[in-house]
C-alpha positions as protocol buffer text, in pm:
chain_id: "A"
residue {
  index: 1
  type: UNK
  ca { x: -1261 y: -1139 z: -617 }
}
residue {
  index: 2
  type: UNK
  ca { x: -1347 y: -1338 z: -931 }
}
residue {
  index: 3
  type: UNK
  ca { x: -1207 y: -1661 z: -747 }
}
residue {
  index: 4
  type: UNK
  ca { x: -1414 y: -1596 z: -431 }
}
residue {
  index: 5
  type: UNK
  ca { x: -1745 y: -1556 z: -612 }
}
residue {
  index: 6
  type: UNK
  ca { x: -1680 y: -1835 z: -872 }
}
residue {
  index: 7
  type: UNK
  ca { x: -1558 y: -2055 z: -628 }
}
residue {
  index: 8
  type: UNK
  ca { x: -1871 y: -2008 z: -435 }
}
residue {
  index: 9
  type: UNK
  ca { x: -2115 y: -2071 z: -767 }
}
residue {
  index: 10
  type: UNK
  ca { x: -1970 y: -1983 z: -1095 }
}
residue {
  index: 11
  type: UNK
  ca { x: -2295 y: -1843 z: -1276 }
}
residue {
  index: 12
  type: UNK
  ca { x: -2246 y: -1585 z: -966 }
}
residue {
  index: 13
  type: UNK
  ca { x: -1972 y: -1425 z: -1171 }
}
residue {
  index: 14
  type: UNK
  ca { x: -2180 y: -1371 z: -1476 }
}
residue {
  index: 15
  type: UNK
  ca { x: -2456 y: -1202 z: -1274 }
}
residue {
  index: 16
  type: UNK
  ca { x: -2160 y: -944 z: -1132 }
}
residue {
  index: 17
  type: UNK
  ca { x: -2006 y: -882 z: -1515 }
}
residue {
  index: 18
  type: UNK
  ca { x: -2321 y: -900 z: -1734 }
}
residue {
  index: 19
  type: UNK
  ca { x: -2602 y: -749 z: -1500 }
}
residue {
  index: 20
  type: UNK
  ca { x: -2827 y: -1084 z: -1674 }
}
residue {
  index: 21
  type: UNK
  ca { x: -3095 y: -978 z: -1388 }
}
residue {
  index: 22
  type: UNK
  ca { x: -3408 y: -905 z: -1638 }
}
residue {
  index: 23
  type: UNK
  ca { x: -3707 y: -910 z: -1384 }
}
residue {
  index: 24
  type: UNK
  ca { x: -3882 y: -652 z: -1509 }
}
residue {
  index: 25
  type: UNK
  ca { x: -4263 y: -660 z: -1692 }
}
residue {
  index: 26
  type: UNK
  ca { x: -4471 y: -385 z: -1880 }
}
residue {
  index: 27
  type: UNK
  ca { x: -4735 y: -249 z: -1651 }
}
residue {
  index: 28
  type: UNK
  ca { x: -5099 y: -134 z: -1801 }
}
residue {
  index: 29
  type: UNK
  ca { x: -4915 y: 199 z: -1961 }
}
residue {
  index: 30
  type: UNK
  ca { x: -4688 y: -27 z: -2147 }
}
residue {
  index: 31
  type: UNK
  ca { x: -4398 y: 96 z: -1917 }
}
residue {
  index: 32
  type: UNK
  ca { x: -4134 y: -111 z: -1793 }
}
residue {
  index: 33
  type: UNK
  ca { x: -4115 y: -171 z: -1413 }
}
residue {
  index: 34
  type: UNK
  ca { x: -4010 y: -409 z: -1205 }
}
residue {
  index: 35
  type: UNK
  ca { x: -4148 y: -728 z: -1126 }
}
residue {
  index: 36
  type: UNK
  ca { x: -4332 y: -823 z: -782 }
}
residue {
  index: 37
  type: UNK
  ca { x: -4275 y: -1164 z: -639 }
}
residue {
  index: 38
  type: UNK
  ca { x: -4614 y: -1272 z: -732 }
}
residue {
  index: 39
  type: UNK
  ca { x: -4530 y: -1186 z: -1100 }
}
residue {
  index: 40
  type: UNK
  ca { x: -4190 y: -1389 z: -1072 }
}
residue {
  index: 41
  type: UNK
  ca { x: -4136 y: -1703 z: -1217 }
}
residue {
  index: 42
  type: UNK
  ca { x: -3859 y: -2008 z: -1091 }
}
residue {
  index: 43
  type: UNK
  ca { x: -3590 y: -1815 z: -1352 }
}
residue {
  index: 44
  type: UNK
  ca { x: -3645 y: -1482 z: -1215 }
}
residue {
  index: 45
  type: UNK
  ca { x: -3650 y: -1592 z: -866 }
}
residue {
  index: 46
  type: UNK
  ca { x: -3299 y: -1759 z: -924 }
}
residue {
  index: 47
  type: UNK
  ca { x: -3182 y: -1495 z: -1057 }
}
residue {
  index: 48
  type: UNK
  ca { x: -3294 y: -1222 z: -797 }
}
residue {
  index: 49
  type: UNK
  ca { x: -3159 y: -1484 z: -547 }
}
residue {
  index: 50
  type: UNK
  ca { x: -2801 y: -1523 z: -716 }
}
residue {
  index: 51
  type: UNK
  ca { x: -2782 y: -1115 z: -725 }
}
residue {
  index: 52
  type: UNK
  ca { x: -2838 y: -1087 z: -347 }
}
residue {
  index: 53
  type: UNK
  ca { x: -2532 y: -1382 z: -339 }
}
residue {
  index: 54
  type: UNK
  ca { x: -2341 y: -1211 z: -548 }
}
residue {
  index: 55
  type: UNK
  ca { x: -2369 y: -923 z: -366 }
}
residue {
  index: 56
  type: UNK
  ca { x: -2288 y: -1029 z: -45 }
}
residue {
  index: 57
  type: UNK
  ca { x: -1955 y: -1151 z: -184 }
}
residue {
  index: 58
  type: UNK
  ca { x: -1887 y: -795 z: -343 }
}
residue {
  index: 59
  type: UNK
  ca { x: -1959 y: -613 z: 37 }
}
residue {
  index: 60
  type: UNK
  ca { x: -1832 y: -872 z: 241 }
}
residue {
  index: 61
  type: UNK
  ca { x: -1463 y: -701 z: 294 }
}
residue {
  index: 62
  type: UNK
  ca { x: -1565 y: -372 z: 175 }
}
residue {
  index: 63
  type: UNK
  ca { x: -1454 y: -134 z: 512 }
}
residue {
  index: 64
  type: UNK
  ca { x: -1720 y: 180 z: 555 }
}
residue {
  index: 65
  type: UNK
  ca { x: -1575 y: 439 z: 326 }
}
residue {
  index: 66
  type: UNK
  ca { x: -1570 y: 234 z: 16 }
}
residue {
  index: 67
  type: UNK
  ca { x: -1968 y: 86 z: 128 }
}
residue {
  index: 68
  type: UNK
  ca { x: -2054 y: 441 z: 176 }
}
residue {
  index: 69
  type: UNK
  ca { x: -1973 y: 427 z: -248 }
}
residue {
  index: 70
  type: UNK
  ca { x: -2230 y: 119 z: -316 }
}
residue {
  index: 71
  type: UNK
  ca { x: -2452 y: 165 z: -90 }
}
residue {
  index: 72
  type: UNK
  ca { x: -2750 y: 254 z: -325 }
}
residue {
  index: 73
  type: UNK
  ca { x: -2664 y: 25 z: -604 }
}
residue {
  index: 74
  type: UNK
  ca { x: -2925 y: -198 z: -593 }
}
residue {
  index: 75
  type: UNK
  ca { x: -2748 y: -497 z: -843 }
}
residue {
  index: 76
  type: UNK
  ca { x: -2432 y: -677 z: -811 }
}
residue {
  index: 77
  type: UNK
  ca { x: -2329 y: -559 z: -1207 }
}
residue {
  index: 78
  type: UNK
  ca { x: -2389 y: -190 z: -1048 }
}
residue {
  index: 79
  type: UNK
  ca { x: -2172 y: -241 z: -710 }
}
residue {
  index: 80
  type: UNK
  ca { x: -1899 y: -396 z: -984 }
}
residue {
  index: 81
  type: UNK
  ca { x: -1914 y: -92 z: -1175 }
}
residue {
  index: 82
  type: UNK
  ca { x: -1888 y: 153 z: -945 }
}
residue {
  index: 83
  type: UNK
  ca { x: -1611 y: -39 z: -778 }
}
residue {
  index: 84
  type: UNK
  ca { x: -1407 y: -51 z: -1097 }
}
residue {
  index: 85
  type: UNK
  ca { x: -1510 y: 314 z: -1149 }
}
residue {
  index: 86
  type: UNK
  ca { x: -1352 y: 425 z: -864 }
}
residue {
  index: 87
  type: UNK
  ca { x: -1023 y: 266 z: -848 }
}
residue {
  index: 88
  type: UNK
  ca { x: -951 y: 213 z: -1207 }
}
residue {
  index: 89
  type: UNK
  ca { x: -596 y: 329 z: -1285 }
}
residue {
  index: 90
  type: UNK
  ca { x: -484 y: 466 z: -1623 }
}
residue {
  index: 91
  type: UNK
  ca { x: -181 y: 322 z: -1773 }
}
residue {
  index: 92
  type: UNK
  ca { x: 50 y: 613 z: -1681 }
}
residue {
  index: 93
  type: UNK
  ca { x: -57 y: 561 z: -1312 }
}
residue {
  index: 94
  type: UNK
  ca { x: 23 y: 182 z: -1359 }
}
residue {
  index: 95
  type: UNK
  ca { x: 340 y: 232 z: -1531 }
}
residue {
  index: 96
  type: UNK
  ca { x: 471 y: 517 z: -1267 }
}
residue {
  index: 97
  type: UNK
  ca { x: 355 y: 322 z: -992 }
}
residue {
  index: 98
  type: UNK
  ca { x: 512 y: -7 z: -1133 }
}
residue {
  index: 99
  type: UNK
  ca { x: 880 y: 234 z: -1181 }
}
residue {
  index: 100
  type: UNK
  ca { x: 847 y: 276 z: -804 }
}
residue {
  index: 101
  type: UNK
  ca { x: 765 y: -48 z: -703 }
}
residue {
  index: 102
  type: UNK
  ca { x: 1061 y: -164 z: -862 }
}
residue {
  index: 103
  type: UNK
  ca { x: 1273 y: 57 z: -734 }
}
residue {
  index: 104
  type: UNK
  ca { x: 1179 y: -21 z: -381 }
}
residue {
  index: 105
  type: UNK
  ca { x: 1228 y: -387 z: -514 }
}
residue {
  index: 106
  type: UNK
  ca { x: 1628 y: -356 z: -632 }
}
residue {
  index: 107
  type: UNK
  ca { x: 1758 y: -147 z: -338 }
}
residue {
  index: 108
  type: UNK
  ca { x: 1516 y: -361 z: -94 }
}
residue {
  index: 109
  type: UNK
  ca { x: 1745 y: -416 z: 249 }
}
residue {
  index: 110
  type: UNK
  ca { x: 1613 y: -482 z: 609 }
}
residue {
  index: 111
  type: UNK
  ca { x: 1529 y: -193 z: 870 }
}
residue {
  index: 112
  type: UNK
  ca { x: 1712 y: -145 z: 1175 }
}
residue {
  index: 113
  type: UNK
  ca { x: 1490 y: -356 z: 1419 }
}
residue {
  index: 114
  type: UNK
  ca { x: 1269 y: -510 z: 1164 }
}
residue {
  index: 115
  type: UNK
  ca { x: 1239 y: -884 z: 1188 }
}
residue {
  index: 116
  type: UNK
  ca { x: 1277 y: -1149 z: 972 }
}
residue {
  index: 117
  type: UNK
  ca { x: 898 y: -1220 z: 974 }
}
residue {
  index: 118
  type: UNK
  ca { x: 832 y: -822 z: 929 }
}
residue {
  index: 119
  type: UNK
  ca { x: 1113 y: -834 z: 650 }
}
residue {
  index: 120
  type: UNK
  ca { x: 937 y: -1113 z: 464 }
}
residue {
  index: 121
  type: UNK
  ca { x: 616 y: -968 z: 479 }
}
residue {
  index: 122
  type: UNK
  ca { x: 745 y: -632 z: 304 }
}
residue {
  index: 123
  type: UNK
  ca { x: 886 y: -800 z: 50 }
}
residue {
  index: 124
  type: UNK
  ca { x: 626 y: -1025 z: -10 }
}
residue {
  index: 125
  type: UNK
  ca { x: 371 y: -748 z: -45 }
}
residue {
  index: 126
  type: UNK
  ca { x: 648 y: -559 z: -312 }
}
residue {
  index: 127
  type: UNK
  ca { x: 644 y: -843 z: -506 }
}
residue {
  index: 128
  type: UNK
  ca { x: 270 y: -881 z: -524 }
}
residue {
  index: 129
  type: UNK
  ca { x: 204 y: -571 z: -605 }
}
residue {
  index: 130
  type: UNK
  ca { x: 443 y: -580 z: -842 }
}
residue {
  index: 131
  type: UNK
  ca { x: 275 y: -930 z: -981 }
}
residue {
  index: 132
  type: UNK
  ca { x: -8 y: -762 z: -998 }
}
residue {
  index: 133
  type: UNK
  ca { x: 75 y: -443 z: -1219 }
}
residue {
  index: 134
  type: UNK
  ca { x: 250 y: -729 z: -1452 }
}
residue {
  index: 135
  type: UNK
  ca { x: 570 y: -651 z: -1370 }
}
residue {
  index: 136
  type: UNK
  ca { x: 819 y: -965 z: -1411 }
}
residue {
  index: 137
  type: UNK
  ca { x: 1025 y: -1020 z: -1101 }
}
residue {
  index: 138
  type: UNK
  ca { x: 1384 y: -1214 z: -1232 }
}
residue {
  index: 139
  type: UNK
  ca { x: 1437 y: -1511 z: -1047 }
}
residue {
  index: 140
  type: UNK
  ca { x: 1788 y: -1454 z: -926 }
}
């Protein structure tokens, strides 16, 4: 995801990580609220504008369960953190998950009427995942 979004513009990232979207003012009360457009100045209005960017690259390949999750964060730092919220994994979870994985990984043989493409697939998804959780795969 990081890629995608720096790739695209690279401040986009720091909008995502840091929330750096300060468009707020004090109203007459001395309370802070947000600022209309009218109120905004070229700085805000590029930052409002790389928020809405950033957030269409957080949502983009989100299917409806997970959008269901983010649908009333109104920042892209808030759709990040609720994201990580809900699918951050302890490092028990990792570790048991990574003891499987490699299992699967040294007995790995081809299915009865599996093809070669289907084969390579699988085990190029084992070893991702297994890339991933920063398990090191021996080259031999």
């Amino acid at each position: 995801m990081r890629d995608h979004i720096q790739g695209e513009d690279y401040e986009l990232w720091d909008i995502v990580t840091d929330g750096s979207l300060a468009t707020l003012r004090k109203n007459t009360k001395g309370v802070h609220v947000p600022k209309t457009r009218d109120d905004c100045n070229a700085e805000d209005l590029k930052k409002l504008e790389n928020n809405v960017k950033a957030k269409k690259w957080l949502v983009c390949g989100l299917g409806p369960d997970v959008y269901n999750r983010i649908q009333g964060c109104s920042t892209a730092n808030q759709i990040w953190d609720t994201l990580q919220a809900a699918y951050e994994v302890t490092t028990q979870m990792k570790r048991s998950r990574g003891t499987l994985l490699y299992s699967q990984y040294e007995n790995f043989t081809m299915k009865d009427g599996e093809t070669i493409r289907e084969m390579y697939t699988r085990f190029t998804t084992l070893t991702n995942e297994l890339k991933s959780l920063g398990r090191i795969i021996p080259e031999e």
